[in-house]
C-alpha positions as YAML, in Angstrom:
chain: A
units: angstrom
residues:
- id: 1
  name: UNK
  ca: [-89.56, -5.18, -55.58]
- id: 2
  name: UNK
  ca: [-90.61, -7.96, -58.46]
- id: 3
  name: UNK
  ca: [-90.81, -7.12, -61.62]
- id: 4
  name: UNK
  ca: [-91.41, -10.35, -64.62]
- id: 5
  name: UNK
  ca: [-90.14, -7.51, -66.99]
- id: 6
  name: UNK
  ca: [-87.29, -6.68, -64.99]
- id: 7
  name: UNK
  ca: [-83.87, -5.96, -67.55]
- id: 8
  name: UNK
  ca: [-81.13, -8.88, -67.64]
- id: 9
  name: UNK
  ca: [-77.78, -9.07, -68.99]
- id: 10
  name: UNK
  ca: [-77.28, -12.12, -71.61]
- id: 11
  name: UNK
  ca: [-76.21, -14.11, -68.50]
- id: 12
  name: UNK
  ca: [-79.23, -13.73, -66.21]
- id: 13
  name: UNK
  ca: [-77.88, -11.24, -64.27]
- id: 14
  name: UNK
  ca: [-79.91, -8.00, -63.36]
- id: 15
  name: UNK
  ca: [-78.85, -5.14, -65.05]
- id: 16
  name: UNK
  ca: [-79.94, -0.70, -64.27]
- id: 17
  name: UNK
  ca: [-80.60, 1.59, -66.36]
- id: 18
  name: UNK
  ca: [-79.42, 4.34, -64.12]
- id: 19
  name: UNK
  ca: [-76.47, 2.89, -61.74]
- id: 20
  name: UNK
  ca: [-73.78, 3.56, -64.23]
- id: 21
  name: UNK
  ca: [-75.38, 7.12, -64.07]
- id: 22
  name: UNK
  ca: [-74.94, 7.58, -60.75]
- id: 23
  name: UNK
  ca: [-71.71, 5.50, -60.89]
- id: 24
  name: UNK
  ca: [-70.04, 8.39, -62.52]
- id: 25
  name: UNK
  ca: [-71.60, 11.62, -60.88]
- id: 26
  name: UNK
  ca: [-70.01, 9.77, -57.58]
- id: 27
  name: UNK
  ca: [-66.77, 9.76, -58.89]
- id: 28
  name: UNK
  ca: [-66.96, 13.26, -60.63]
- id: 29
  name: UNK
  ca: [-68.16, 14.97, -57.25]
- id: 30
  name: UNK
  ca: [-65.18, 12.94, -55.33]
- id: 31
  name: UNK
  ca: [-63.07, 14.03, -58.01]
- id: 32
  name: UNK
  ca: [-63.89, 17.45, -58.16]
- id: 33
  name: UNK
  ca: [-64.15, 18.28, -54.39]
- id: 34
  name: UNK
  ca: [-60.43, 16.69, -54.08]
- id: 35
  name: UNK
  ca: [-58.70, 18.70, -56.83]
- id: 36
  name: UNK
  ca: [-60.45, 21.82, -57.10]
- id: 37
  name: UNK
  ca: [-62.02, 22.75, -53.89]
- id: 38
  name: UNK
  ca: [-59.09, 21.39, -51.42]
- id: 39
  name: UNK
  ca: [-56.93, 23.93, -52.16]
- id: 40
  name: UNK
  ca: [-58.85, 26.93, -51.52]
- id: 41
  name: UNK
  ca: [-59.65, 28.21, -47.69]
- id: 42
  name: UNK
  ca: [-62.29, 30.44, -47.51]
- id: 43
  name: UNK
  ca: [-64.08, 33.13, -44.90]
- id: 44
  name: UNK
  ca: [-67.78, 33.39, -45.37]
- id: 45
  name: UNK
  ca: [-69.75, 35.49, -42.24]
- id: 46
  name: UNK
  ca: [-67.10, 34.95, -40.24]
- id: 47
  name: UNK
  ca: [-66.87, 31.40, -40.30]
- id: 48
  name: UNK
  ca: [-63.33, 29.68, -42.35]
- id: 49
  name: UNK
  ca: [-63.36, 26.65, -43.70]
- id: 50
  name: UNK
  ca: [-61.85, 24.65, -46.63]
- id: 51
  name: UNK
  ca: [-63.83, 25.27, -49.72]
- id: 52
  name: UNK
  ca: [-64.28, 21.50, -50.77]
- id: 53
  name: UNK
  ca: [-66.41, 20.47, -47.79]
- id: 54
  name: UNK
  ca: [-69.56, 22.47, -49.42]
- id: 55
  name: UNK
  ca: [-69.16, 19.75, -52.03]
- id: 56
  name: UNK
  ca: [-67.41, 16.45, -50.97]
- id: 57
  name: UNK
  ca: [-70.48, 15.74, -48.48]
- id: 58
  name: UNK
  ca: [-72.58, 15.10, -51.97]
- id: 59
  name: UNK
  ca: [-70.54, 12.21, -52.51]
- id: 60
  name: UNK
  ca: [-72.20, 10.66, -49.36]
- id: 61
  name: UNK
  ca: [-75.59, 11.94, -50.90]
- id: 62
  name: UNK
  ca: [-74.80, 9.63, -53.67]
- id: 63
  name: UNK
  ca: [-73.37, 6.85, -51.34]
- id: 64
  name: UNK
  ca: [-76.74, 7.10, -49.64]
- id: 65
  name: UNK
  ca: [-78.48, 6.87, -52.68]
- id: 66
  name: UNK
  ca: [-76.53, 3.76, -53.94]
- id: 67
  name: UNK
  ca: [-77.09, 1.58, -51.50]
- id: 68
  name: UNK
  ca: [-80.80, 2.57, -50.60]
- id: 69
  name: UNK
  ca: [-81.62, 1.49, -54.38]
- id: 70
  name: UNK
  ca: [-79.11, -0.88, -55.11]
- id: 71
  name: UNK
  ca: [-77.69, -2.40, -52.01]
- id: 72
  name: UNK
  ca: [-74.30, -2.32, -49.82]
- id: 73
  name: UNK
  ca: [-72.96, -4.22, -52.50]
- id: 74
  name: UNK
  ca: [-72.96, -2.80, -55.77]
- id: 75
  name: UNK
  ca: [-72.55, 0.72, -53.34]
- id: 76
  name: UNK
  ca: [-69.11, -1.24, -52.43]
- id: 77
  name: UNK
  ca: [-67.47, -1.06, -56.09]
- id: 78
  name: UNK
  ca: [-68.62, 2.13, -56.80]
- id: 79
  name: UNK
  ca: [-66.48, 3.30, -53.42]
- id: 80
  name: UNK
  ca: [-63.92, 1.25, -54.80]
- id: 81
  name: UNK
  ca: [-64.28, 2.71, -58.43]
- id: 82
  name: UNK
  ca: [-63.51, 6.36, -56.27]
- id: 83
  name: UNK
  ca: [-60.59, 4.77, -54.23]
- id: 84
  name: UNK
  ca: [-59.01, 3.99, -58.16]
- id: 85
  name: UNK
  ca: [-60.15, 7.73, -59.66]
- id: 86
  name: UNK
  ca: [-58.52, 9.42, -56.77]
- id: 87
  name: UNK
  ca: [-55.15, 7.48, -56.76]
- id: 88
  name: UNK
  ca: [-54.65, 8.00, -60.17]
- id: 89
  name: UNK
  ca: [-55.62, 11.51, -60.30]
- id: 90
  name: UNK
  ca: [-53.18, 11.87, -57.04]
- id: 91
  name: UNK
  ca: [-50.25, 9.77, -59.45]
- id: 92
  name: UNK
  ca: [-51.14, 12.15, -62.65]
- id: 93
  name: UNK
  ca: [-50.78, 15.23, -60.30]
- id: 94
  name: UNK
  ca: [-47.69, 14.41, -58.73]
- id: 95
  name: UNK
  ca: [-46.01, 13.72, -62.09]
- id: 96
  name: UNK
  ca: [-47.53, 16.64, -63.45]
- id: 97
  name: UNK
  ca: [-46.21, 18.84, -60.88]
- id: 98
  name: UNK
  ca: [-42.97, 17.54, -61.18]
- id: 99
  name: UNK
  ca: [-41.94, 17.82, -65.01]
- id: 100
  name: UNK
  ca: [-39.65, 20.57, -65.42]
- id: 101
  name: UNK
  ca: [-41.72, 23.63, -66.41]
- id: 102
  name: UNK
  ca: [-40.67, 24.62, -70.43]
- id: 103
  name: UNK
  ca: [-38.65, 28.03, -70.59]
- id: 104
  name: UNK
  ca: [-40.52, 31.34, -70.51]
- id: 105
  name: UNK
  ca: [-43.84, 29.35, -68.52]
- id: 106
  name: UNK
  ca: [-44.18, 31.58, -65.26]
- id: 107
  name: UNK
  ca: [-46.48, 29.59, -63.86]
- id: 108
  name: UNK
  ca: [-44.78, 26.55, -62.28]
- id: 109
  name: UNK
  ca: [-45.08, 27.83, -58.71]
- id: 110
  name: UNK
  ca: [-49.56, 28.71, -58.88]
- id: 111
  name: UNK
  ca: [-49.53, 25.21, -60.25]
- id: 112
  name: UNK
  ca: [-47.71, 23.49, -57.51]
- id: 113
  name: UNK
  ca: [-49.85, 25.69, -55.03]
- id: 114
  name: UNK
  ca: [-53.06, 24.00, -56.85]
- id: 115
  name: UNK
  ca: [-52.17, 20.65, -57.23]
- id: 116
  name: UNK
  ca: [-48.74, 19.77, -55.07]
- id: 117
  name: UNK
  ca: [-50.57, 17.91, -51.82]
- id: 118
  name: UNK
  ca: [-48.29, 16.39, -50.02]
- id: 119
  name: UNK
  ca: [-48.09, 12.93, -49.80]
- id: 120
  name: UNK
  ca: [-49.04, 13.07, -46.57]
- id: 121
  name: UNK
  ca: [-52.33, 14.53, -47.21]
- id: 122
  name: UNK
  ca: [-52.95, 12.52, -50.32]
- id: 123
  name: UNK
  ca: [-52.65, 9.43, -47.97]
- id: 124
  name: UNK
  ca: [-54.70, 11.11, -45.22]
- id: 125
  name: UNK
  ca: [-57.27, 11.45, -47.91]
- id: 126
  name: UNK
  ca: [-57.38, 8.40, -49.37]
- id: 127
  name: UNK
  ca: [-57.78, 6.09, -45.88]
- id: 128
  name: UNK
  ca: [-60.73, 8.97, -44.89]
- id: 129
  name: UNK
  ca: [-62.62, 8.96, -47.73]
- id: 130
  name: UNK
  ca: [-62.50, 4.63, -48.45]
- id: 131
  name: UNK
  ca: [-62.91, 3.96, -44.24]
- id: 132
  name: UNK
  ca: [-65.86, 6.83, -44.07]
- id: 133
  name: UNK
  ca: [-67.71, 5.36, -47.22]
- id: 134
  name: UNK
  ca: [-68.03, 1.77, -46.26]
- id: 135
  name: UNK
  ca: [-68.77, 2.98, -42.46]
- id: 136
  name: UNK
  ca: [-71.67, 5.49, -44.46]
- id: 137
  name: UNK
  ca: [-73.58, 2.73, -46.85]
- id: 138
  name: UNK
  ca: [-72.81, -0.22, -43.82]
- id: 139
  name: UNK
  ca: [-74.96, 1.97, -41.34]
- id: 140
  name: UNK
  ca: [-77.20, 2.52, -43.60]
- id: 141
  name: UNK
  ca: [-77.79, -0.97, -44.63]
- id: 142
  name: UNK
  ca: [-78.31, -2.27, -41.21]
- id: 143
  name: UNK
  ca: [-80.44, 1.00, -40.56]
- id: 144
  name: UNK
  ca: [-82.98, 0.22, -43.34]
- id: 145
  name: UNK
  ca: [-83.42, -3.59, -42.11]
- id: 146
  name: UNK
  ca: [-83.95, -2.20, -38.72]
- id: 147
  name: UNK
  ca: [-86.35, 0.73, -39.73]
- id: 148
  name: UNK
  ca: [-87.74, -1.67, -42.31]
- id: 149
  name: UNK
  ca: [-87.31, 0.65, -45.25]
- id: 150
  name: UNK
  ca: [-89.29, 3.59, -43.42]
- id: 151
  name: UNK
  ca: [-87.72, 6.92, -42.67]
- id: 152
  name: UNK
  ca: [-85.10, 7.53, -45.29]
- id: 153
  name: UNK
  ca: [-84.03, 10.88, -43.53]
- id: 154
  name: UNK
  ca: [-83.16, 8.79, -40.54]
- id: 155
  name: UNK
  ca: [-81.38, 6.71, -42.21]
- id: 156
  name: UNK
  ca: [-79.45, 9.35, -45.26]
- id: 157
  name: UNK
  ca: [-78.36, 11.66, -42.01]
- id: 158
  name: UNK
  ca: [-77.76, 8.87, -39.66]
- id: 159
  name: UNK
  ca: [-75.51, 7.10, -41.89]
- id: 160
  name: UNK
  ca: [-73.60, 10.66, -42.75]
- id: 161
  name: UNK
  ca: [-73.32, 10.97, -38.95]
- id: 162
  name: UNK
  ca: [-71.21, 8.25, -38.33]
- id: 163
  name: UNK
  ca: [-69.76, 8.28, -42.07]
- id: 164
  name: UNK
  ca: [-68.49, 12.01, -41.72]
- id: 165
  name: UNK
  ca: [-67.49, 11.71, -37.98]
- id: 166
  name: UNK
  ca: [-65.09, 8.64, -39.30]
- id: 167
  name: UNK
  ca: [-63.87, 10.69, -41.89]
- id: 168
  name: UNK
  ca: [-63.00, 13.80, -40.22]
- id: 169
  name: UNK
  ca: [-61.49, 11.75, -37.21]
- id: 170
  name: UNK
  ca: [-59.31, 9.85, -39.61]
- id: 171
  name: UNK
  ca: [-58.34, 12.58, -42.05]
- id: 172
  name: UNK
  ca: [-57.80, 15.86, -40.09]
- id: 173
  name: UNK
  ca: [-55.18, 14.15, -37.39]
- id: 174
  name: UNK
  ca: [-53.12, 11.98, -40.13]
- id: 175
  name: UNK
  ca: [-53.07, 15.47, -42.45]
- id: 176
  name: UNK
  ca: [-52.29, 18.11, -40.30]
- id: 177
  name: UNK
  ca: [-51.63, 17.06, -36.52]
- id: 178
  name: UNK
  ca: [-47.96, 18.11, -35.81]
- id: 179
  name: UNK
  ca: [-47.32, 20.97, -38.88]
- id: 180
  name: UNK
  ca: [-51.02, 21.93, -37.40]
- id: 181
  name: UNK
  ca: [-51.40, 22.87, -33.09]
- id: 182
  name: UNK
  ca: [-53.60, 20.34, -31.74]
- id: 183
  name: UNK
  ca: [-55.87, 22.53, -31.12]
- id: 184
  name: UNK
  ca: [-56.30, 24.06, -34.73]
- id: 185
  name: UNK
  ca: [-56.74, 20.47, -35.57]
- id: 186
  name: UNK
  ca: [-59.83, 19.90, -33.78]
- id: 187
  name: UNK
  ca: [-61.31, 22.90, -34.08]
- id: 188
  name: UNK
  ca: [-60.93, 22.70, -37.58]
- id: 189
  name: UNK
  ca: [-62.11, 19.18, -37.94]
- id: 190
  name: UNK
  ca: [-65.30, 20.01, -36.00]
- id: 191
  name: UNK
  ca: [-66.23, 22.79, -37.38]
- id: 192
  name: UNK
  ca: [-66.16, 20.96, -40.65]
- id: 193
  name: UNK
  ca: [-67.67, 17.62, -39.67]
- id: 194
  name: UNK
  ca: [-71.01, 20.05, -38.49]
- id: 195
  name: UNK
  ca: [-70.63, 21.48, -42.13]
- id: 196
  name: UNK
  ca: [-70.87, 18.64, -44.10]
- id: 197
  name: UNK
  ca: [-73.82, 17.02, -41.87]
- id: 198
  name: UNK
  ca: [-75.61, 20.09, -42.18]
- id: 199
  name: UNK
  ca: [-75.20, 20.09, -46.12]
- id: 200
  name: UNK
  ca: [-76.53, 16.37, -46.01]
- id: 201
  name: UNK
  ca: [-79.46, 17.36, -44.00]
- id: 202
  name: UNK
  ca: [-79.98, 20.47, -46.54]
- id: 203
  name: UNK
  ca: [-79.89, 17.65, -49.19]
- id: 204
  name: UNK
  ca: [-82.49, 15.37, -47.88]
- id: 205
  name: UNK
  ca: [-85.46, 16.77, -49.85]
- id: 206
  name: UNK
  ca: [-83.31, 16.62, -53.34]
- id: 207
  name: UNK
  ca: [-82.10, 12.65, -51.59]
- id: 208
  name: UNK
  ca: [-85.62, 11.99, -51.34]
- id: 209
  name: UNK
  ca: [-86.66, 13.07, -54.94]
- id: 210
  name: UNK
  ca: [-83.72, 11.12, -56.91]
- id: 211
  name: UNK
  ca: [-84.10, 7.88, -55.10]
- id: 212
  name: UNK
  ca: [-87.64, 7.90, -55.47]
- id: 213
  name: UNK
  ca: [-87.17, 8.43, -58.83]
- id: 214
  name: UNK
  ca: [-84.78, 5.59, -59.23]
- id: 215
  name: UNK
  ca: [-86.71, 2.99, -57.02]
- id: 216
  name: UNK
  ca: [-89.32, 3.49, -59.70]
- id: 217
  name: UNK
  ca: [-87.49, 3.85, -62.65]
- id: 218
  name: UNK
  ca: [-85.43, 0.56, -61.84]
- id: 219
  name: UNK
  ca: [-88.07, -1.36, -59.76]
- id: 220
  name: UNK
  ca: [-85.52, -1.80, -57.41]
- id: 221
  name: UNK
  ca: [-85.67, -1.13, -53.65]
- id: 222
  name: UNK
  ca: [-82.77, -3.35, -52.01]
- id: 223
  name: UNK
  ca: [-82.71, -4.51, -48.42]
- id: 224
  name: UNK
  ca: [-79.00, -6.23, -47.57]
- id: 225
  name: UNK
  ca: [-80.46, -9.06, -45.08]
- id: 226
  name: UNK
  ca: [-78.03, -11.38, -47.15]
- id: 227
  name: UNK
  ca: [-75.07, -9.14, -47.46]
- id: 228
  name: UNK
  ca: [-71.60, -10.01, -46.92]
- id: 229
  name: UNK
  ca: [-70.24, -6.90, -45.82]
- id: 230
  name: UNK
  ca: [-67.00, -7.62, -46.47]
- id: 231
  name: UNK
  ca: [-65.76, -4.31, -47.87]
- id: 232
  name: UNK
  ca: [-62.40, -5.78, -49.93]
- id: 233
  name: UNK
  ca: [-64.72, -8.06, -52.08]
- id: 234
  name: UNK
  ca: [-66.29, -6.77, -55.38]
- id: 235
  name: UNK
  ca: [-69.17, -9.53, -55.55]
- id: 236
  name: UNK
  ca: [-72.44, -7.78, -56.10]
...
């Protein structure tokens, strides 16, 4: 989309009114899913599962909606802006945890509960989330080219697919496999993958509304035909 009014920075470059925006509600939902909702297991109709994944699949929402407006590659530092939040909230948390707890505070043990991953985990966490977000906004690149810019629901849930299924295969295996039976493993990491593609599909109608909103709002609708994909650069 061409715009002679379109915003630029002082040296020519373009500049959004909204990715910053959307910059930050990324990292606050990756954030957020991590530390609060990993912790917590929880039974609803029958059906257990870790309380973060009704959460942590919005981050893809957002991935989606990054590089449908704004292309693979500004999409790339914002996953890489993520990758930075969650090592140093993993750092601050395992300091945290492991400061001697003053006299008379009883609460040293609920703490470590809530924020003591292992490092294991952390790690397991860290290589799923960076590996499943440049596998989620790489598909859908290439998918929007293909589909020429038609069918963002084939292209939001497609991309979560494959996104989610690299995830889950690299997470719940590196996490869990040996304290875990095998087979707890992948039931576990199924059952959750379907979760968190069936919150994305949920999502589609409030994917639809925002990047609409933003396509006109930054008259900006970016197809990556000259994209270098290369996901440990931070050219945009």
């Amino acid at each position: 989309m061409k715009d002679a009014h379109v915003a630029t920075s002082s040296g020519g470059r373009r500049t959004y009114r909204y990715y910053d925006l959307v910059m930050v509600a990324f990292v606050t939902v990756l954030l957020c899913s991590n530390l609060i909702g990993a912790s917590k297991v929880a039974t609803f109709h029958g059906v257990t599962f870790g309380a973060g994944i009704l959460f942590f699949p919005i981050s893809y929402v957002f991935g989606d909606i990054l590089t449908e407006v704004y292309g693979y590659a500004r999409a790339r530092k914002v996953v890489w802006a993520g990758f930075a939040a969650m090592i140093f909230a993993s750092l601050m948390s395992y300091v945290v945890v492991a400061l001697p707890p003053a006299e008379g505070w009883p609460h040293q043990a609920a703490y470590e509960v809530a924020f003591g991953s292992t490092f294991r985990i952390v790690m397991a966490s860290l290589m799923a989330f960076s590996v499943g977000e440049f596998a989620n906004s790489f598909v859908l690149a290439k998918m929007k080219i293909m589909t020429d810019g038609k069918f963002l629901w084939l292209r939001t849930i497609g991309s979560t697919v494959v996104g989610e299924a690299v995830d889950s295969v690299i997470f719940y295996p590196i996490a869990f496999l040996g304290t875990w039976s095998t087979a707890l493993v992948v039931q576990v990491m199924i059952s959750n993958y379907c979760l968190k593609v069936i919150v994305e599909v949920v999502m589609t109608p409030v994917t639809y509304k925002i990047v609409g909103f933003l396509k006109r709002a930054e008259n900006e609708d970016y197809f990556d035909r000259d994209t270098d994909f290369n996901p440990f650069t931070l050219k945009a």
